[in-house]
N, C-alpha and C positions, 0 to 999 in steps of 0.2 A: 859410633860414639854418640853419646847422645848429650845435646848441649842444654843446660840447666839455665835459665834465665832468674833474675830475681830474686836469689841467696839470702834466706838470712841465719843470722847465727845469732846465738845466746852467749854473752860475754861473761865473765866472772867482773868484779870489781872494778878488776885493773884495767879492765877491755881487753885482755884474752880471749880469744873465740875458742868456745869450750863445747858446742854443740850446734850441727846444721838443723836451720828446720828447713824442712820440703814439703812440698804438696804433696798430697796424698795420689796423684796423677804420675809425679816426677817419680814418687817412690819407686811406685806400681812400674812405670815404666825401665826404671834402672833394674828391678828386680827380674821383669821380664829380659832385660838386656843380658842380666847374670846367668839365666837359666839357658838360655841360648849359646852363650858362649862353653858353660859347663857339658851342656850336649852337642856341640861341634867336638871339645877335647874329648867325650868318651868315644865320636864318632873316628877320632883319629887314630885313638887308642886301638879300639876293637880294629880299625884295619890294618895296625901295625904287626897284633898278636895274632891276625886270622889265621886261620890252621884248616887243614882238613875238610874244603870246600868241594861242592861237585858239580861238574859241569850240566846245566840244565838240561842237555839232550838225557846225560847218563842218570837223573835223578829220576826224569819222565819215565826210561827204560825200567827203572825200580822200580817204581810205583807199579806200574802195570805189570811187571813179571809177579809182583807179589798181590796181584788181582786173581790173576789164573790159576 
């Protein structure tokens, strides 16, 4: 999680807080944070859906039989 120090925000009239500003660091880094997490969930995905895998000895065995 990544903790944000220093907040500030754009109020409307009333003092509603209507927009975050952030560094352009904070950004950068939440956005790296999103991308991370986004490729952890497809990481979880594709090992949920995996199918049709081959054991390393019997792939090696391919490769070389379709050498000769």
């Amino acid at each position: 999680m990544i903790a944000l120090k220093n907040i500030d925000y754009l109020t409307d009239e009333k003092g509603q807080k209507k927009s975050v500003v952030l560094k352009v660091t904070d950004f950068m880094r939440i956005q790296e944070e999103i991308e991370d997490l986004e490729d952890a969930l497809e990481l979880e995905k594709s090992r949920k859906e995996a199918s049709g895998f081959k054991k390393w000895k019997d792939f090696l065995k391919e490769i070389e039989s379709k050498k000769a």
